[in-house]
N, C-alpha and C positions, 0 to 999 in steps of 0.2 A: 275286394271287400272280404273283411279275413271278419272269424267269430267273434267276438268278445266277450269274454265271461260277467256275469252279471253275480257272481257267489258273494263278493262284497256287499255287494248291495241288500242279497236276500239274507246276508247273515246282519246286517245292522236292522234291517227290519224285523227280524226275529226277536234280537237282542229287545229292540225297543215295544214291540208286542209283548213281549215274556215278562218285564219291567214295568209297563202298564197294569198287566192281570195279574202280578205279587200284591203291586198300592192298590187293587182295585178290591184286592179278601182283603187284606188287612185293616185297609178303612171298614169296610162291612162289616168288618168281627171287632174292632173298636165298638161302632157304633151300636153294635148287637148289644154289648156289655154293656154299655152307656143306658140304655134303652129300656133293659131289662131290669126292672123295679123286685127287689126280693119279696115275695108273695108274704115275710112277713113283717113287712114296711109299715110301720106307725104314720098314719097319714098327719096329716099339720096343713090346715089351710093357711096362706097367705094373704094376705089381702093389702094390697099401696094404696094409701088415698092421700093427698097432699097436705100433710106431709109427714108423714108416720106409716109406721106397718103396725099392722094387726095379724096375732098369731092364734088360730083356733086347735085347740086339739080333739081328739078323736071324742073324750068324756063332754065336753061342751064347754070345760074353760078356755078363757079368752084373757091374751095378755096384749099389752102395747107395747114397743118399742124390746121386748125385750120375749128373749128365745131361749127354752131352756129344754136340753139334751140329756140325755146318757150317752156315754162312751160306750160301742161296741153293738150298739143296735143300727136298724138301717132307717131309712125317713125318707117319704114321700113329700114333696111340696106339690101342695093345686094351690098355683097363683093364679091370682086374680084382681083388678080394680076394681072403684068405684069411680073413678074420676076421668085421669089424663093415663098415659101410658108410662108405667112406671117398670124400671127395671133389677130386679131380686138380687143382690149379690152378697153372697160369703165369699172374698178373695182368700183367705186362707184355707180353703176347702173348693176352688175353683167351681162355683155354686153360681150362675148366672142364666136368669131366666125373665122374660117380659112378662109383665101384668101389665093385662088390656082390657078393656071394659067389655064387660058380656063376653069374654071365653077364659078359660080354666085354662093353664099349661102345667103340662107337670115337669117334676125333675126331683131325682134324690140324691142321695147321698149318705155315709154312715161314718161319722166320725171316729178317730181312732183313740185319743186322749182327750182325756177331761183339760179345758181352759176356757180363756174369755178371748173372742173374735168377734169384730164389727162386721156389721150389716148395712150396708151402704143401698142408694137408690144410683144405677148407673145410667142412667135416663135422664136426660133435662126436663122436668115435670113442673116447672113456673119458679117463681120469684124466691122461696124457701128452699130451693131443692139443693142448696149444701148443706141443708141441716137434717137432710131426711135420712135420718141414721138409725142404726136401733145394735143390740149386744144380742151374740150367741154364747150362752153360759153351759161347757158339756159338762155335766157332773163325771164323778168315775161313777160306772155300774154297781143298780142295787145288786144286792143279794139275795 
């Protein structure tokens, strides 16, 4: 019975340990950034009800189907229903989040250029829900 070296072995375990805890900061420090809401975030409640969104902003106006930004600031969404479970999306600003009844989620985001991008509901939320749409209008920044 002769020794056999086992170094192969402990070197792919290594490798494959050492390649686990790089994705394991990485995702963490994505998700940190994700996460982290800039403290001077204009909040915007959301609200899905079937079949429309309702946008409230921080002074107390209230718009329907339609969303309107500046370029260059950052933005809080608290989504929320009143109904069925509706789901938030800006696809051109990778913007997706669930409205559930009775809980607030949040998510933001800051757009960089002024244009016109749809608001889509990515949830199956009853019989109208291809039509549950609404526009995001980013102005450029006042001055």
């Amino acid at each position: 019975m002769g020794h056999h070296s086992n170094w192969p072995e402990w070197l792919y375990i290594g490798v494959i340990v050492a390649l686990m805890v790089w994705v394991g900061a990485e995702a963490w420090n994505v998700e940190r950034l994700i996460e982290h809401v800039p403290a001077d975030a204009v909040v915007i409640k959301v609200t899905g009800q079937q079949w429309f969104w309702t946008f409230e902003y921080e002074d107390g106006t209230k718009e329907v189907g339609t969303l309107h930004v500046e370029a260059g600031k950052a933005y809080k969404f608290e989504v929320m229903s009143t109904d069925v479970i509706h789901s938030f999306n800006i696809h051109d600003y990778v913007v997706l989040m669930d409205a559930v009844p009775g809980r607030v989620n949040t998510v933001w985001f800051a757009p960089d250029k002024a244009g016109e991008h749809d608001i889509q509901c990515r949830e199956y939320c009853g019989l109208i829900h291809y039509n549950m749409r609404g526009k995001l209008i980013v102005s450029e920044p006042s001055t």
